[in-house]
N, CA and C atoms as an extended XYZ file, in Angstrom:
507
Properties=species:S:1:pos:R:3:atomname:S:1:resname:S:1:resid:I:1 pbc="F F F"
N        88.584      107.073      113.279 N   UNK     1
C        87.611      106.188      113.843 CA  UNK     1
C        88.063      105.829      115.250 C   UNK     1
N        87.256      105.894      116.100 N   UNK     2
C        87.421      105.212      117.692 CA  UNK     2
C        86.868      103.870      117.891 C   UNK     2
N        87.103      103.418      118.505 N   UNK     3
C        87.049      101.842      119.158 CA  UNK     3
C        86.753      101.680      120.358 C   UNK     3
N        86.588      100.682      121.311 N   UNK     4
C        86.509      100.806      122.557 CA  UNK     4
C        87.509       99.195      122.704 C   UNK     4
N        88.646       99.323      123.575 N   UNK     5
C        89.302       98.080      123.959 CA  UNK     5
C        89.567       98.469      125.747 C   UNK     5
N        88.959       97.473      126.081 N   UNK     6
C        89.099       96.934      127.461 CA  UNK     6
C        88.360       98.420      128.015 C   UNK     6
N        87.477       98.873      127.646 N   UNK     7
C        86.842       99.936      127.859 CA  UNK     7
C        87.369      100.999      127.836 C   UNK     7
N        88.430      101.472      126.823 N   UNK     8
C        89.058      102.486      126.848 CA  UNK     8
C        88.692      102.938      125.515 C   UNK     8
N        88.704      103.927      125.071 N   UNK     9
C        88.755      104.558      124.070 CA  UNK     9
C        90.427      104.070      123.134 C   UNK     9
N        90.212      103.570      121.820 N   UNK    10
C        91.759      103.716      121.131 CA  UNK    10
C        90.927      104.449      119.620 C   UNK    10
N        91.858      105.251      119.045 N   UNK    11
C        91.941      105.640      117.935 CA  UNK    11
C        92.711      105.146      117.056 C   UNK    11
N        92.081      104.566      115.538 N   UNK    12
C        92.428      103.838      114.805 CA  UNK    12
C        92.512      105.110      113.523 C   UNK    12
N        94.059      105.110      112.933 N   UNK    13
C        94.298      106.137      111.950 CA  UNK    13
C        93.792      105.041      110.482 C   UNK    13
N        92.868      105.781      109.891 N   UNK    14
C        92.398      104.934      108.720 CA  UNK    14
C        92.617      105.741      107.361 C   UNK    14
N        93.552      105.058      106.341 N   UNK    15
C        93.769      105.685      105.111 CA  UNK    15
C        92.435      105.738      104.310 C   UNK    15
N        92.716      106.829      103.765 N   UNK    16
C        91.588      107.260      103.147 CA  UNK    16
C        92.115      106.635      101.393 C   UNK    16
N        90.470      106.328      100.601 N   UNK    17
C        91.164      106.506       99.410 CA  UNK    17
C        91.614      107.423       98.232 C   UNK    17
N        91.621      108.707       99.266 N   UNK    18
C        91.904      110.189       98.784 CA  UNK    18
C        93.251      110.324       99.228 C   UNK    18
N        94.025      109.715       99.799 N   UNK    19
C        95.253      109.960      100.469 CA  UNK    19
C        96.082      110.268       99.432 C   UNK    19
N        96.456      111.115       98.699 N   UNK    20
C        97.558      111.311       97.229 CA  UNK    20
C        98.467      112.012       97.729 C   UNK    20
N        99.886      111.416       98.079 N   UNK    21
C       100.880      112.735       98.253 CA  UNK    21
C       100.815      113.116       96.619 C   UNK    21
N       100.876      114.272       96.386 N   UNK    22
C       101.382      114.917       94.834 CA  UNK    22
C       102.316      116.271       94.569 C   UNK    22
N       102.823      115.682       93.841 N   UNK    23
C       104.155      116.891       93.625 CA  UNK    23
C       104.063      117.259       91.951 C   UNK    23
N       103.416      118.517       92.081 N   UNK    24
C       102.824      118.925       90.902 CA  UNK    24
C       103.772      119.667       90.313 C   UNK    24
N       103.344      119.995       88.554 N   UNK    25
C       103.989      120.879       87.900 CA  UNK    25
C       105.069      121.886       88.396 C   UNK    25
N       106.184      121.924       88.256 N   UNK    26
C       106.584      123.270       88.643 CA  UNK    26
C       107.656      123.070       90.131 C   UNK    26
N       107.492      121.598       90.569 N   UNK    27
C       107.894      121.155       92.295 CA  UNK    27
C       108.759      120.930       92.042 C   UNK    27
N       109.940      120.901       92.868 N   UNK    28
C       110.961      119.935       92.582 CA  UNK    28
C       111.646      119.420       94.111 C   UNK    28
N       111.808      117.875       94.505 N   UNK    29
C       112.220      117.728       95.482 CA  UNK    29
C       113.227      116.804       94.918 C   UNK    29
N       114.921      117.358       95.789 N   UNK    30
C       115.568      116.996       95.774 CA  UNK    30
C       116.138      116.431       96.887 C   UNK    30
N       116.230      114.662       96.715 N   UNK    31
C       116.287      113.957       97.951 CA  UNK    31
C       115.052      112.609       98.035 C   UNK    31
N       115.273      111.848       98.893 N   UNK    32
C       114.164      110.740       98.809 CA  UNK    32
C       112.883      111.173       99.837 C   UNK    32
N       111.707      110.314       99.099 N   UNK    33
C       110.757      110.598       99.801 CA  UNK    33
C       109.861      109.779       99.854 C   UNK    33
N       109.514      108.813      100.856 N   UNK    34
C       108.868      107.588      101.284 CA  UNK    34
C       107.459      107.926      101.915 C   UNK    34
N       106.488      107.265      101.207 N   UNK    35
C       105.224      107.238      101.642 CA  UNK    35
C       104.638      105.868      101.781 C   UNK    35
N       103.316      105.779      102.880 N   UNK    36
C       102.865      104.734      102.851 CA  UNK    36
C       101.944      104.990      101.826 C   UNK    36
N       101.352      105.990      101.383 N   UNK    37
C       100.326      106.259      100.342 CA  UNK    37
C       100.744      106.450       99.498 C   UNK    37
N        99.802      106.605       98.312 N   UNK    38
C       100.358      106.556       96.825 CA  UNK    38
C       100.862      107.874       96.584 C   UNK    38
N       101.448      108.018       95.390 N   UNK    39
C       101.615      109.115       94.507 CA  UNK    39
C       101.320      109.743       93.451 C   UNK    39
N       101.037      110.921       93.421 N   UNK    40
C       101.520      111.638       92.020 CA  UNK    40
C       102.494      112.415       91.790 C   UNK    40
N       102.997      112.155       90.576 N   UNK    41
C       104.479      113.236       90.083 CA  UNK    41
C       103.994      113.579       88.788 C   UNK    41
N       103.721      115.187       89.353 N   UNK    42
C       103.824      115.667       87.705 CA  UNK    42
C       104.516      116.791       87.790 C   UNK    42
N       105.644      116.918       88.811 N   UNK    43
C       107.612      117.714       88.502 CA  UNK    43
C       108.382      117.064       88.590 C   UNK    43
N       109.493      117.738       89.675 N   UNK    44
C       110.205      116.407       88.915 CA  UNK    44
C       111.037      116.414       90.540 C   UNK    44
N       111.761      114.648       91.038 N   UNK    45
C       112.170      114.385       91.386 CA  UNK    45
C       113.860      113.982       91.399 C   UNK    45
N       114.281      114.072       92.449 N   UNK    46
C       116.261      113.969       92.037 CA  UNK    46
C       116.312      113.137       93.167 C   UNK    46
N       116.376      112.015       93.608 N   UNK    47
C       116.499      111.261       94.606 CA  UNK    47
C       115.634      109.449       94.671 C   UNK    47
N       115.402      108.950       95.815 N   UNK    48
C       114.858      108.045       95.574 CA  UNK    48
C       113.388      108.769       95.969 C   UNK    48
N       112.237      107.739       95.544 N   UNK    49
C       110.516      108.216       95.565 CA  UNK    49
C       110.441      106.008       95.898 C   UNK    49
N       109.175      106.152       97.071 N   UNK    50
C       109.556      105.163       97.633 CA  UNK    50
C       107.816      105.600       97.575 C   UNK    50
N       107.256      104.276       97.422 N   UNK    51
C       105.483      104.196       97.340 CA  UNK    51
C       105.646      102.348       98.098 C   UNK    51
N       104.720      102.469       99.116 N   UNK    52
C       103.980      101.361       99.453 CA  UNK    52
C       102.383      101.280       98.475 C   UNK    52
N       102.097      102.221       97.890 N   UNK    53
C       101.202      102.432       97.030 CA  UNK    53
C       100.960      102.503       95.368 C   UNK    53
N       100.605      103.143       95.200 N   UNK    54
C       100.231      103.130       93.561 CA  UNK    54
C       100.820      104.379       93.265 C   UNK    54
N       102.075      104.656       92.243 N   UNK    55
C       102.694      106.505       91.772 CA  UNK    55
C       101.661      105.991       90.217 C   UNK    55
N       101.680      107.270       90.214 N   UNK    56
C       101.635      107.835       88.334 CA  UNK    56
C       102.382      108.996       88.901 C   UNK    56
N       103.356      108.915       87.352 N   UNK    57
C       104.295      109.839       86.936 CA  UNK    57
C       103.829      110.236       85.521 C   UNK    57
N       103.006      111.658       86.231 N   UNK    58
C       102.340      112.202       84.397 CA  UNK    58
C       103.590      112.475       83.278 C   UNK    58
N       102.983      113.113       81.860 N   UNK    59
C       103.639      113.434       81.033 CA  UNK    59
C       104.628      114.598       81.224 C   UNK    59
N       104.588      115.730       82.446 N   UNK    60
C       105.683      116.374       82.230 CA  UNK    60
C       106.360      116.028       83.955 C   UNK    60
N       106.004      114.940       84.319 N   UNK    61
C       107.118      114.390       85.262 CA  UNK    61
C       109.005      113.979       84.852 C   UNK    61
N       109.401      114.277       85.541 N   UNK    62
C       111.169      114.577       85.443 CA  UNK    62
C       111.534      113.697       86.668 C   UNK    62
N       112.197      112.263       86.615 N   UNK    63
C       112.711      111.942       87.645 CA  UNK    63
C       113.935      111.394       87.292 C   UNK    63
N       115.028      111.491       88.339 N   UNK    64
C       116.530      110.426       88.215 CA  UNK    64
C       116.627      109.866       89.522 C   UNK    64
N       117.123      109.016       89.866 N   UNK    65
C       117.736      108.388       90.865 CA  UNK    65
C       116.960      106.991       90.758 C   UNK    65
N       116.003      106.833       92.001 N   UNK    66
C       115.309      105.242       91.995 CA  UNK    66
C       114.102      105.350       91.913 C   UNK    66
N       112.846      104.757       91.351 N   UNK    67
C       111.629      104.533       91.870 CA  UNK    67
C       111.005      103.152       92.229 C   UNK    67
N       110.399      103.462       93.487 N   UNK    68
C       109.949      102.023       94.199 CA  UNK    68
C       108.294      102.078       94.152 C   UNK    68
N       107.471      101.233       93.570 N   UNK    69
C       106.193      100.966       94.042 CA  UNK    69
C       105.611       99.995       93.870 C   UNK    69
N       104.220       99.582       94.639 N   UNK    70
C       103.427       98.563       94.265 CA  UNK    70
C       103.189       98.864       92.530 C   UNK    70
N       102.394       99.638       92.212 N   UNK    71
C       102.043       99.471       90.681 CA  UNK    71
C       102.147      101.154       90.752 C   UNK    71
N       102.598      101.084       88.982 N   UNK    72
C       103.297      102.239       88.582 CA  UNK    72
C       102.580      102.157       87.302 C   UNK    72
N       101.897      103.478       86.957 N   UNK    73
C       101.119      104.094       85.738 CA  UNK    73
C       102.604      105.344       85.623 C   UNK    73
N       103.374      104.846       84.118 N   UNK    74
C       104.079      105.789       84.101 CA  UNK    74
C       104.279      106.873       82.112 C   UNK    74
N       104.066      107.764       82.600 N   UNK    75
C       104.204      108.748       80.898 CA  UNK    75
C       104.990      109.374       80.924 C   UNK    75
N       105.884      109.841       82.363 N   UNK    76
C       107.152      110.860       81.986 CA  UNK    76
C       108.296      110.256       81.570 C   UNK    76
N       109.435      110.563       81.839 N   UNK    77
C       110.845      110.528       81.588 CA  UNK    77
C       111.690      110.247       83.440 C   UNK    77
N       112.630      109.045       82.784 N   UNK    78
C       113.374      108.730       84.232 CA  UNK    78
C       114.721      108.285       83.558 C   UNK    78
N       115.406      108.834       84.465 N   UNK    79
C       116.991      108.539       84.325 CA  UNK    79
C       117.119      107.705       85.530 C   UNK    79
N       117.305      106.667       85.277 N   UNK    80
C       117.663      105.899       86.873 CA  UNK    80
C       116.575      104.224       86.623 C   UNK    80
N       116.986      103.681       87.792 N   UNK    81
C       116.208      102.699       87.919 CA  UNK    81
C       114.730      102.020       88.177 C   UNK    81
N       114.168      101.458       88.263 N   UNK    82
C       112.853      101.422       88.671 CA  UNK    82
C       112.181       99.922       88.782 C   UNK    82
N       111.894       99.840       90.087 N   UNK    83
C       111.816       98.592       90.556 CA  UNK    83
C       110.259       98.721       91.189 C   UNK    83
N       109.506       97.727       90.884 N   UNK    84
C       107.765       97.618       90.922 CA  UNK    84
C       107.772       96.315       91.422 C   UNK    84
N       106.763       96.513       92.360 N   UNK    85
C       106.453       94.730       93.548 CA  UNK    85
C       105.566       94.298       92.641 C   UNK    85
N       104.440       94.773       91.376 N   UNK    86
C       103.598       94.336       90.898 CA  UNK    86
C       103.471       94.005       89.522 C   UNK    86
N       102.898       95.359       89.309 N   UNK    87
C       102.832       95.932       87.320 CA  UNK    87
C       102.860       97.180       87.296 C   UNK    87
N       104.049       97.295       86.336 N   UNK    88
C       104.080       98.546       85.541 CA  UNK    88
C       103.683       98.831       84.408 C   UNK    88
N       103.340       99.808       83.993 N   UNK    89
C       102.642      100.125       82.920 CA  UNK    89
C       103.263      101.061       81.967 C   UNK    89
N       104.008      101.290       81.367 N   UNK    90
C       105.010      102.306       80.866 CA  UNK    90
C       103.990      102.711       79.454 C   UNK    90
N       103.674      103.927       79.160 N   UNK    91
C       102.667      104.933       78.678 CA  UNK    91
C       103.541      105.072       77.045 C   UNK    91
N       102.693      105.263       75.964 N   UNK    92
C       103.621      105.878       74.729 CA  UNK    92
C       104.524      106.755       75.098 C   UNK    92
N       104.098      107.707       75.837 N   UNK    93
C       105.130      109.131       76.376 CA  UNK    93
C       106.462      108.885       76.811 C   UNK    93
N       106.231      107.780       77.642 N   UNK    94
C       107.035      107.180       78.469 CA  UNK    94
C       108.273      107.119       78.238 C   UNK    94
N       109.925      107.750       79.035 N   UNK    95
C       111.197      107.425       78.128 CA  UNK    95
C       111.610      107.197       79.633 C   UNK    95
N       112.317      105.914       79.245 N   UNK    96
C       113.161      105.285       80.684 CA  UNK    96
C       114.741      105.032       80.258 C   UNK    96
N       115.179      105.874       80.922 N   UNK    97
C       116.841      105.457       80.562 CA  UNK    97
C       117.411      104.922       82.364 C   UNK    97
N       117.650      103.487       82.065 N   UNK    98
C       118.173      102.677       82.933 CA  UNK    98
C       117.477      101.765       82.969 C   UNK    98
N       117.438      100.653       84.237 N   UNK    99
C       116.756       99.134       83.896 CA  UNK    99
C       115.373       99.296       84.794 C   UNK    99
N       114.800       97.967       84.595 N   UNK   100
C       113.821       98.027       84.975 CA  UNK   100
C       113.587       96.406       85.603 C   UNK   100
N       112.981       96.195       87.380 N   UNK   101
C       112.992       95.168       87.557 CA  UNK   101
C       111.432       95.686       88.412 C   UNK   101
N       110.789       94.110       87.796 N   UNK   102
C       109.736       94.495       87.722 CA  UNK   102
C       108.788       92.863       87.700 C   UNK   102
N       107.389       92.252       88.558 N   UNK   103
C       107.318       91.090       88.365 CA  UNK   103
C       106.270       91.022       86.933 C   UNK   103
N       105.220       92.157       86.463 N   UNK   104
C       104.620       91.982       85.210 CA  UNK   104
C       104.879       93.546       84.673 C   UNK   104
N       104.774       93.645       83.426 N   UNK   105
C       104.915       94.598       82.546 CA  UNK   105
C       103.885       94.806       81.424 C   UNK   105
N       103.307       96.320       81.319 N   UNK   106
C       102.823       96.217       80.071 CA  UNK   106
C       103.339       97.582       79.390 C   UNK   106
N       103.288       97.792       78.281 N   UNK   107
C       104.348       98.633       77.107 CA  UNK   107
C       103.020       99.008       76.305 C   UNK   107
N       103.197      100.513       76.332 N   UNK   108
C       102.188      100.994       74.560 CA  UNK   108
C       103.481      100.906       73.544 C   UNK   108
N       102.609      101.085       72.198 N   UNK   109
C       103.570      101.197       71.696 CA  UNK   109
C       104.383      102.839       71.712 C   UNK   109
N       105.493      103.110       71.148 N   UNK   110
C       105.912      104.422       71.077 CA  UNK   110
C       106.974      104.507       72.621 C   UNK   110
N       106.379      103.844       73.879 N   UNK   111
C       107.462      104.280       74.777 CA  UNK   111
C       109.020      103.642       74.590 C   UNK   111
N       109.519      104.514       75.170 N   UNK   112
C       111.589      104.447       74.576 CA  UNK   112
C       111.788      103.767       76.136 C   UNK   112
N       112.731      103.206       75.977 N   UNK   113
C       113.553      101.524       77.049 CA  UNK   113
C       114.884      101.508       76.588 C   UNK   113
N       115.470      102.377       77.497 N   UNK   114
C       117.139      102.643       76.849 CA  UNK   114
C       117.605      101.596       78.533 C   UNK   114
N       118.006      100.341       78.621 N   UNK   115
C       118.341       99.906       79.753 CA  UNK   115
C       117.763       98.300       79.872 C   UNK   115
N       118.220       97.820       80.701 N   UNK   116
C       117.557       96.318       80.772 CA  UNK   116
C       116.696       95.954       81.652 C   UNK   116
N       115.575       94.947       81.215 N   UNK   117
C       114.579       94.085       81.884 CA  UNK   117
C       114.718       93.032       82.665 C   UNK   117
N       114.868       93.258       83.811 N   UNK   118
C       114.596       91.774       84.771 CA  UNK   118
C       113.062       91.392       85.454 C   UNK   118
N       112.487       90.565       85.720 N   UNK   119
C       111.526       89.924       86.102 CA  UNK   119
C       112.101       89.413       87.613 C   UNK   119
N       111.621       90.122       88.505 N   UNK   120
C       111.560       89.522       89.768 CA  UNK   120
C       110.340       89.241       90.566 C   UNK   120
N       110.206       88.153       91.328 N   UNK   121
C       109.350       88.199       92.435 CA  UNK   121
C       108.629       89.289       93.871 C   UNK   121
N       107.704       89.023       94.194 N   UNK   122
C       107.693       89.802       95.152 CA  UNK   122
C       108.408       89.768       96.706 C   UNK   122
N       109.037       88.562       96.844 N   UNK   123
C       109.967       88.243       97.867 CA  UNK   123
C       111.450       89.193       97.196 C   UNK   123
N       111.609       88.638       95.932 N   UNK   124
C       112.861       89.276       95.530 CA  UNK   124
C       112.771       91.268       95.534 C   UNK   124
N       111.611       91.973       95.567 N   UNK   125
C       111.410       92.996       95.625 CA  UNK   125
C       111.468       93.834       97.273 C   UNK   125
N       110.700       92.861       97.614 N   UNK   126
C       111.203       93.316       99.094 CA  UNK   126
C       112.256       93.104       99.731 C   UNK   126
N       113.186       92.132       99.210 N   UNK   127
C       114.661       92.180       99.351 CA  UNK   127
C       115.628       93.423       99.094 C   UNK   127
N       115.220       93.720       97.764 N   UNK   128
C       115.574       95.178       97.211 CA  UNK   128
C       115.452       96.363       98.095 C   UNK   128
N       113.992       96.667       98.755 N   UNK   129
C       113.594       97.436       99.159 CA  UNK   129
C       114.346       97.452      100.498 C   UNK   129
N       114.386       96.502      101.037 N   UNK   130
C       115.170       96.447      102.405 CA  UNK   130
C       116.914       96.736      102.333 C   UNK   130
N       117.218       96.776      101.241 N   UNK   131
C       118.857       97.236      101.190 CA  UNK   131
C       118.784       98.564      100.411 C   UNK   131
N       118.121       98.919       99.844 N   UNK   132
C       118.073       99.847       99.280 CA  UNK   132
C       117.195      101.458       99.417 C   UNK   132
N       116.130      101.399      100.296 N   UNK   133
C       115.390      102.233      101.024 CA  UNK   133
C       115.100      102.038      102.387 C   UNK   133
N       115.813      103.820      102.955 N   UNK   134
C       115.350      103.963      104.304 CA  UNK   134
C       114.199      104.451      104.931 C   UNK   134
N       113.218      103.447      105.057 N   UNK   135
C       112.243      103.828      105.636 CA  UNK   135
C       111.947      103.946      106.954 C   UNK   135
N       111.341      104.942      107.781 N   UNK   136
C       110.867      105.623      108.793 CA  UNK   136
C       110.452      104.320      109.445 C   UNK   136
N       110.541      104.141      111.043 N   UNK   137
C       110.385      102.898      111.823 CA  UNK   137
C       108.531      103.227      111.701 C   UNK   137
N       107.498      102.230      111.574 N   UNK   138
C       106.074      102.214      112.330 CA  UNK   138
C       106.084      102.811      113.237 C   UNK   138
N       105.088      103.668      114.172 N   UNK   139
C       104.849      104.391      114.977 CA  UNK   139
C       104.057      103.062      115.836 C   UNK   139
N       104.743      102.983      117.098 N   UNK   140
C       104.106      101.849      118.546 CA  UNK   140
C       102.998      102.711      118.190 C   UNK   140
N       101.948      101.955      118.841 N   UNK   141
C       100.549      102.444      119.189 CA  UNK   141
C       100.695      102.499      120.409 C   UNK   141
N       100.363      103.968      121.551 N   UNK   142
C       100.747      103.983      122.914 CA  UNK   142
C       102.206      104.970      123.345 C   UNK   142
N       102.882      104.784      122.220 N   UNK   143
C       104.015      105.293      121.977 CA  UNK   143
C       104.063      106.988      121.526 C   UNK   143
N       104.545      108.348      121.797 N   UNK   144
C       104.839      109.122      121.579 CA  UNK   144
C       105.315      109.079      120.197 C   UNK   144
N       105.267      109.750      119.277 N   UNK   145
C       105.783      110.206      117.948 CA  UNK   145
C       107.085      110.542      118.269 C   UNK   145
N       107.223      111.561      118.953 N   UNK   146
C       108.661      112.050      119.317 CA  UNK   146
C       109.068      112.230      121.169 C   UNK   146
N       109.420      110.526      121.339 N   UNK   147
C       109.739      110.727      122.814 CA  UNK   147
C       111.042      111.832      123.486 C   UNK   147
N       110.392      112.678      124.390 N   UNK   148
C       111.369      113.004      124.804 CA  UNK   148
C       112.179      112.445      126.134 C   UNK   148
N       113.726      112.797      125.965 N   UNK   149
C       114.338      112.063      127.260 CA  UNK   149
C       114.015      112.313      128.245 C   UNK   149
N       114.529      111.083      129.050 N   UNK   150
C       114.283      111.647      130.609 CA  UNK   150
C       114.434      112.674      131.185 C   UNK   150
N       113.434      113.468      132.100 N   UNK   151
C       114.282      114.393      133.194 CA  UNK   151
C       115.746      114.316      133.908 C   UNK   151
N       116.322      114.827      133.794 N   UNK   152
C       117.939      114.791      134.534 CA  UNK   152
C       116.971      114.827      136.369 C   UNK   152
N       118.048      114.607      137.208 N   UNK   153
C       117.627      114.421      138.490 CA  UNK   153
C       117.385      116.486      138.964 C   UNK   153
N       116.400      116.747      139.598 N   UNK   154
C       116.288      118.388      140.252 CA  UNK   154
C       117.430      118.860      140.961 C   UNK   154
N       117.954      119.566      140.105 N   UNK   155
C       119.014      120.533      141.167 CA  UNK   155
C       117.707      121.914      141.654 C   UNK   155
N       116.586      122.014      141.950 N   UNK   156
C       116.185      122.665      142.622 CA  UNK   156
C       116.473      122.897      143.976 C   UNK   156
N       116.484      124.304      144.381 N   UNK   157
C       117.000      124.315      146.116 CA  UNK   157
C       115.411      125.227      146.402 C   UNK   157
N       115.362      124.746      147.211 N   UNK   158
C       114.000      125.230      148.135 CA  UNK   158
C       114.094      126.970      148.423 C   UNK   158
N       113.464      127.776      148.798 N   UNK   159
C       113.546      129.415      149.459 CA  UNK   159
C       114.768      129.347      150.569 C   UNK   159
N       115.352      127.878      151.200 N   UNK   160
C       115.687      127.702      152.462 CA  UNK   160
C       117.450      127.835      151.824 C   UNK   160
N       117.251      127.281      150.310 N   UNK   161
C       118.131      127.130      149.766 CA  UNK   161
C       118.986      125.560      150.055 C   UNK   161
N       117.619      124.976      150.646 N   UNK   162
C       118.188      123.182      150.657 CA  UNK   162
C       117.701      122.377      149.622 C   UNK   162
N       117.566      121.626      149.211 N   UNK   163
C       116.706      120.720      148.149 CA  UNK   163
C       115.539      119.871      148.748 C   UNK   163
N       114.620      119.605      147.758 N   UNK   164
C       113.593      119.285      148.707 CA  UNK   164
C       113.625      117.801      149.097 C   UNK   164
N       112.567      117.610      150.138 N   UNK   165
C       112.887      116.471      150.941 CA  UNK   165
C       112.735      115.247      150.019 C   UNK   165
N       113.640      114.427      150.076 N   UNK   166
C       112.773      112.572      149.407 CA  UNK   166
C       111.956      112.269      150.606 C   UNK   166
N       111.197      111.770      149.361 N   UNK   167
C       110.525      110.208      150.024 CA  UNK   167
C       111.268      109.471      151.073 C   UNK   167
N       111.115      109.153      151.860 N   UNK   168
C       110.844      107.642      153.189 CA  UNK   168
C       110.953      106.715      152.259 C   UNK   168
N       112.348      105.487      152.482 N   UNK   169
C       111.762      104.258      152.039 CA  UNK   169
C       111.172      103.483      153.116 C   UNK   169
């Protein structure tokens, strides 16, 4: 979408509600991976998985290390921790080995909870998140994605083989 400020044209990047990173059947990323958009996992992960959004982790999702999100629809299997700013939802399928901190919870019956329950806030979650995931700085608006450095000063020499003239102060 475009805008007009101070009569200029600005472009405004607008999430869609199709935005799904997904890492399907068969994927496997090893290492963390931070999105502002939601997720799906249905392979499997070895690292931290970092959602400002909503994950589901289907039934043949495979994860260990950490998972971070607003709200979590979960049916696979996790070795590791898992910390939610909202509600989680842990599925019959569902097998979690390690703890779980989390501010509401809901349980089918049948899912396995090998690990312990804490209840935290959403101040106390973003505490977490800030010692515990490295996330990518915001992009300035105006700002280059990837600035490059300065020019070094011209060692150019002219045809004369002098350098060219400065400026007059």
């Amino acid at each position: 979408m475009n805008i007009n400020v101070n009569n200029k044209p600005v472009r405004i990047l607008e999430q869609s509600v199709n935005d799904v990173n997904r890492i399907s059947q068969g994927a496997t990323i090893r290492g963390d991976m931070v999105s502002s958009t939601d997720i799906r996992v249905d392979g499997q992960v070895d690292g931290v998985l970092f959602s400002e959004g909503k994950v589901v982790v289907g039934e043949s999702a495979r994860l260990s290390g950490k998972l971070f999100g607003t709200v979590v629809d979960f049916w696979g299997k996790m070795d590791g921790d898992i910390f939610v700013k909202d509600t989680l939802s842990l599925k019959s399928s569902s097998v979690v080995n390690g703890n779980i901190h989390v501010r509401r919870i809901q349980v089918e019956m049948g899912a396995q909870i090998n690990g312990s329950f804490k209840m935290i806030s959403e101040n106390e979650y973003d505490q977490l998140v800030a010692t515990m995931v490295k996330k990518a700085p915001k992009p300035v608006p105006g700002m280059p994605v990837n600035p490059k450095k300065p020019a070094a000063a011209s060692s150019f020499a002219g045809p004369t083989g002098e350098s060219p003239a400065q400026p007059a102060s």
